[in-house]
Structures are given as C-alpha cells and as structure tokens.
C-alpha positions in Angstrom: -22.0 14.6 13.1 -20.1 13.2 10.2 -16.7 14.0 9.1 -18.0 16.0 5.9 -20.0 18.1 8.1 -18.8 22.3 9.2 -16.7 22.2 12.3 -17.1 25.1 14.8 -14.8 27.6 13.0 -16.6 27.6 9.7 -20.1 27.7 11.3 -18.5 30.9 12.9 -17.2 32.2 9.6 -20.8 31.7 8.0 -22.6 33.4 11.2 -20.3 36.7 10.0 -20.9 36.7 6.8 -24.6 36.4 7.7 -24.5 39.2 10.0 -22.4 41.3 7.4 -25.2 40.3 4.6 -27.9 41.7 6.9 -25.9 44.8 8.0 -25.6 45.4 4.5 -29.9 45.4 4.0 -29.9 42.5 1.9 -31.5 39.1 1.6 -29.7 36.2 0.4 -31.6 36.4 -3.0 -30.3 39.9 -3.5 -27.4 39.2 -2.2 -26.7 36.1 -5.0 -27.8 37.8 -7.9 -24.8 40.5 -6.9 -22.8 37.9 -6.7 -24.1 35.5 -9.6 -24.8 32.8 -6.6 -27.8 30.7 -6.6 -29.6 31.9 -3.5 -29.1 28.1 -2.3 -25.3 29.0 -2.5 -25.2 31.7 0.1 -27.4 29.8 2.4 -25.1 26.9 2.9 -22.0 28.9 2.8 -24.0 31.0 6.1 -24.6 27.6 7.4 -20.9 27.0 7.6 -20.0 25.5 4.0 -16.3 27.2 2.9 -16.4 29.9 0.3 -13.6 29.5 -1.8 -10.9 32.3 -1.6 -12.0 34.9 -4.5 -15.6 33.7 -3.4 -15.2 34.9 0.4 -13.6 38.1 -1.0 -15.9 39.0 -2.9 -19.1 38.5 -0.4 -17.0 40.9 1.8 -17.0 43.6 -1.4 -20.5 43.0 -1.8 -21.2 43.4 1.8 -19.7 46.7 1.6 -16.5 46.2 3.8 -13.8 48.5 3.7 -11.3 46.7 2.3 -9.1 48.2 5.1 -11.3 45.9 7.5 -10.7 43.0 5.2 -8.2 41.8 7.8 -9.7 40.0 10.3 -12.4 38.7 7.9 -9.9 37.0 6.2 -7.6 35.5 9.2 -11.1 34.0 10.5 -11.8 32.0 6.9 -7.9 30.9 6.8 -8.2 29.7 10.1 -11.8 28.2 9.2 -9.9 26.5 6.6 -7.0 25.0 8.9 -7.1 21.5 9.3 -6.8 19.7 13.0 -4.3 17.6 14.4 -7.2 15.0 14.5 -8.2 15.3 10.6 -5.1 12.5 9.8 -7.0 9.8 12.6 -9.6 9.2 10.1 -12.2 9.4 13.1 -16.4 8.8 12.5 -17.4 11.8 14.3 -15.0 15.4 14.1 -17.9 17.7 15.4 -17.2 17.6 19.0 -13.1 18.0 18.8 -13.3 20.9 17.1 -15.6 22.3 19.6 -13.7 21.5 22.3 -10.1 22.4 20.1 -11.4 26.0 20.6 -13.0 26.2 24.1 -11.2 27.8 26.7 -14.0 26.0 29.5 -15.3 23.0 29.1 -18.7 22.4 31.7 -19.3 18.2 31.7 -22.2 16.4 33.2 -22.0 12.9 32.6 -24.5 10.0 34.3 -23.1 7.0 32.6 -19.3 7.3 32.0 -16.2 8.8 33.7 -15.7 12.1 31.6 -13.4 11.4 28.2 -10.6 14.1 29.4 -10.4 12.1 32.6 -10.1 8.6 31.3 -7.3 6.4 31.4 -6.2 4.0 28.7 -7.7 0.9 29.9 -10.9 2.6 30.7 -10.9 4.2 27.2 -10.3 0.4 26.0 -12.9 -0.9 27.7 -15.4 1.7 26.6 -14.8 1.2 22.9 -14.4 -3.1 22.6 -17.8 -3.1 24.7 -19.8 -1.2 21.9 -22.5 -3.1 19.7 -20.7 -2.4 16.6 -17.1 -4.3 17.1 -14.1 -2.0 15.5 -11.1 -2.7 14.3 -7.5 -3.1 16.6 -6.2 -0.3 14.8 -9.6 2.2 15.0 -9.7 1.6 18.7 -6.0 2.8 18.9 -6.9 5.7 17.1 -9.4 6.6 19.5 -7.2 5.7 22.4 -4.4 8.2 20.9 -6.6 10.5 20.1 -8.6 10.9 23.6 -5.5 11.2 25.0 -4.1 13.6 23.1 -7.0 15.7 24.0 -6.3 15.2 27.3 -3.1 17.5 27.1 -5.4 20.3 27.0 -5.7 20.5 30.3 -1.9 20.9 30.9 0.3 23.0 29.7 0.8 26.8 30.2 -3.2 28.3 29.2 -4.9 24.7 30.1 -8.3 24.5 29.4 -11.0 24.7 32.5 -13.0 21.8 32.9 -15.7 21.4 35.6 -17.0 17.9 35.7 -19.8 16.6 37.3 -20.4 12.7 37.5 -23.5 10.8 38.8 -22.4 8.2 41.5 -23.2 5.7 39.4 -20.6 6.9 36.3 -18.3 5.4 38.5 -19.9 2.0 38.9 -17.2 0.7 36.2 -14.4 2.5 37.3 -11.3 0.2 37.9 -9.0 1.5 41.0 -6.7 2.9 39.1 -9.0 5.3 36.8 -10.0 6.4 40.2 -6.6 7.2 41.4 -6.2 9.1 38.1 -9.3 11.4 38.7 -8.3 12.1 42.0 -4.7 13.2 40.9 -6.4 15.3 37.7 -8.5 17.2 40.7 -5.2 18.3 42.1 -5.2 20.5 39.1 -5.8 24.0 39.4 -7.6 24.3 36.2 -10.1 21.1 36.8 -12.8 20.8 39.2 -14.5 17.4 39.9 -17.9 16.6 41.3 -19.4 13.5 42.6 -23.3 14.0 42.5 -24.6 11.1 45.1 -28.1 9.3 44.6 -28.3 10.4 48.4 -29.5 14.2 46.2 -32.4 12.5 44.9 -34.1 13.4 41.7 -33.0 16.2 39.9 -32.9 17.3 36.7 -29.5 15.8 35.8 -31.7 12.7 35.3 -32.6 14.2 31.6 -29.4 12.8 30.4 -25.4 13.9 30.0 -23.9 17.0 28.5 -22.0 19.4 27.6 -21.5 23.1 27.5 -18.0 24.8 25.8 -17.3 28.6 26.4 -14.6 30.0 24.1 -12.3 32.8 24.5 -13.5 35.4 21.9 -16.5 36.8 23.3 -18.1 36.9 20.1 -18.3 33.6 19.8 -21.7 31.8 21.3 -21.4 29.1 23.9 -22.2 25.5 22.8 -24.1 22.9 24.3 -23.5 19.8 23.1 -25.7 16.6 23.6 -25.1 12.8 22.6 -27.8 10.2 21.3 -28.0 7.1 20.3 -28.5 8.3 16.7 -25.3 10.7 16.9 -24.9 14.3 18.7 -26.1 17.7 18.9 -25.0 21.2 18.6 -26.8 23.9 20.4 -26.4 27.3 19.9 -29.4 29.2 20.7 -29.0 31.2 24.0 -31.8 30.1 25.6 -31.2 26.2 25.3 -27.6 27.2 26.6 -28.9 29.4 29.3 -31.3 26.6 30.6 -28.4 23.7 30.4 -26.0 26.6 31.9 -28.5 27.3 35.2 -29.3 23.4 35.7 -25.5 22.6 35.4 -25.2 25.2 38.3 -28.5 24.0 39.9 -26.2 20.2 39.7 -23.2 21.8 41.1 -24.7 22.5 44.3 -26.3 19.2 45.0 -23.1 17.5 44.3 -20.5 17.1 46.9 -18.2 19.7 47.0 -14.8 19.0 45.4 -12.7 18.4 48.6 -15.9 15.9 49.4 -15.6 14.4 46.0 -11.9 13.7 46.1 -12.4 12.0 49.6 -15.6 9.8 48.1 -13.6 8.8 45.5 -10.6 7.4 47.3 -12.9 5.2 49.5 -14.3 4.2 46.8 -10.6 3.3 45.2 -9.8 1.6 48.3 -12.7 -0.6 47.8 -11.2 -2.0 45.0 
C-alpha cells in the first residue's frame, strides 16, 4: 500500500457514509446530483477518500441525518482525519500501522520471520540491510524506531493481544538473544506464542504468512492482512476472514502449546 493510499479509519468513515447513502434509498448517481458531485466523487470518498468538512456535512444532510445524530458522524471523520505518530517517519508503506494503531487483537502466523512486535533491534537490522533493494543508514533507523515503537503496544495499561504462531523454521535466523526476548515477551499476560514444529506435517499454514486484526468497536470488520512480493493486502470480506480465522485456529492446535513453545525455544537459545 502506498503512503497516499486510505488508512483503516477513512475506509471506515466511507463504509458509513455508504451505508447511510443506501439507508437513505439512493444510488451514488442520485445521491451526486443532490449534492452537485460527479457520481465518481462519491464513489472514492465511500472508498475511503476524505470529504472535506462542509462536504462530509453536507452528505450527512443529504442522507437525511438528524442533525442531533450528527455527533458521532463527525468525531469518526475528525478522527479519520488525525494524523499517526508514524506519518513524520516518512515510511514506504502506512497501510498496515494504521491497522494495527487501532486493533485491540492482533492474530500472526508467520513461516519465514520472527513476528515484527517480537523483534529485537539487531534482528530488525538484519532483516532490512539483507533486502534486494539496499536503503539508506538513516531509512533503516526509521524502520528500527518505528517497529519498536510499535512494540510498546503490547505494554502499557490496555496492551494490545497478540497471538503468534511461528513455523520452526521462522526461527532458523534467530540469534540467542532474540530468542531470550521472545521467551520473556511470552511471560506477558496479553501475548501468547506458538512454535508450529515440521514434526505437524503439512498443513495449511504452508499457503503462506498472515495476519488477522480485531478492533474494539464492534462495528468495525476484522482485517486480514497478507504480504507479497508486489506489496500487501487488505481483506475485509467476512468470508476470506472467517476462512484465515478457522485455519489460524486449525494452526493453533497443531502447534505446541505455549508452555511447550517457551521450553522449545530456550533449547533452542541454548544452542546457540
């Protein structure tokens, strides 16, 4: 995803106005003219494009909303409009922090790396300088600084829940201390760490790493979100999330348990 593209909140905000367009009985064309909008207009705002302020209150009067009920309507568009810590780092690819800014759980199957929320510096280090594309001292830090000030998420007094599940081989490039470190972040009450051994066999992890982010409003929709080589993907529809939801379940039970995990992992450590 690139940096111009809608982050999670402003997708939301153009899923409401969309539901309040249809509650309303009209179609975006009708809906336009009202509003002397090109029809093209109103589909990328409900595709998470920012209305500007008259603009947003005005789709809410043509929607019919009360202005009594403006309220919340408007506290979801200033808050769509908010800028993130991260927005000063300059950083390739925002999609996934906003995601993750507003998640309250955070579900991580990863086959080929130690989950970002659980790296350490060095490991972060070495994941970035051994990329095709060589960066920039100063970009790396960024990234560094940035991963772990995501990491603070999971501290603090509402930390966010992560369960992470890890192939075996994840940990194939783990130095002894970044395993130390994951088995100190399992002490935490909030995270939950798997080890899924090659002794399970095949299973369905073997489609590749990912993602799924719960957030605290109920109205908001789950995410599942996938990396490719080509860039990422944000999934919304609930039966794509179901299906990554049950497998990530279905994973959880052929992994070792967490008590298993942590004592895998420091053999492992003492390997090395």
């Amino acid at each position: 995803m690139s940096r111009n593209e809608p982050t999670h909140r402003m997708r939301r905000l153009g899923e409401v106005l969309r539901e309040l367009r249809q509650r309303a009985g009209l179609s975006q064309q009708e809906a336009a003219d009202r509003l002397n909008y090109d029809h093209r207009k109103i589909s990328r705002i409900e595709k998470g494009q920012k209305p500007d302020y008259h603009g947003m209150r005005a789709m809410l009067d043509t929607y019919s909303v009360p202005v009594s009920q403006w309220e919340p309507y408007m506290e979801m568009y200033a808050r769509a409009l908010e800028k993130g810590w991260w927005s000063k780092y300059d950083l390739d690819d925002q999609g996934y922090i906003s995601l993750e800014h507003d998640a309250s759980k955070v579900c991580d199957y990863q086959i080929a790396y130690v989950p970002g929320l659980l790296q350490t510096p060095d490991y972060i280090r070495g994941v970035f300088t051994a990329a095709r594309v060589q960066r920039s001292k100063r970009w790396i830090a960024n990234q560094i600084e940035v991963r772990l000030l995501r990491q603070e998420r999971l501290l603090g007094d509402e930390p966010l829940q992560l369960h992470a599940i890890v192939l075996e081989s994840a940990l194939a490039q783990a130095s002894h201390a970044q395993l130390l470190h994951l088995v100190e972040r399992q002490r935490l009450p909030n995270v939950t760490l798997q080890v899924l051994s090659h002794a399970a066999g095949f299973n369905e992890g073997q489609y590749g790493a990912y993602t799924l982010l719960d957030f605290p409003a109920k109205a908001d929709r789950s995410v599942l979100y996938v990396e490719h080589a080509a860039g990422s993907q944000h999934i919304e529809d609930p039966s794509k999330v179901k299906v990554a939801r049950l497998t990530f379940t279905h994973l959880s039970k052929l992994a070792l348990t967490p008590v298993e995990s942590a004592e895998w992992i420091g053999r492992l450590a003492a390997d090395r």
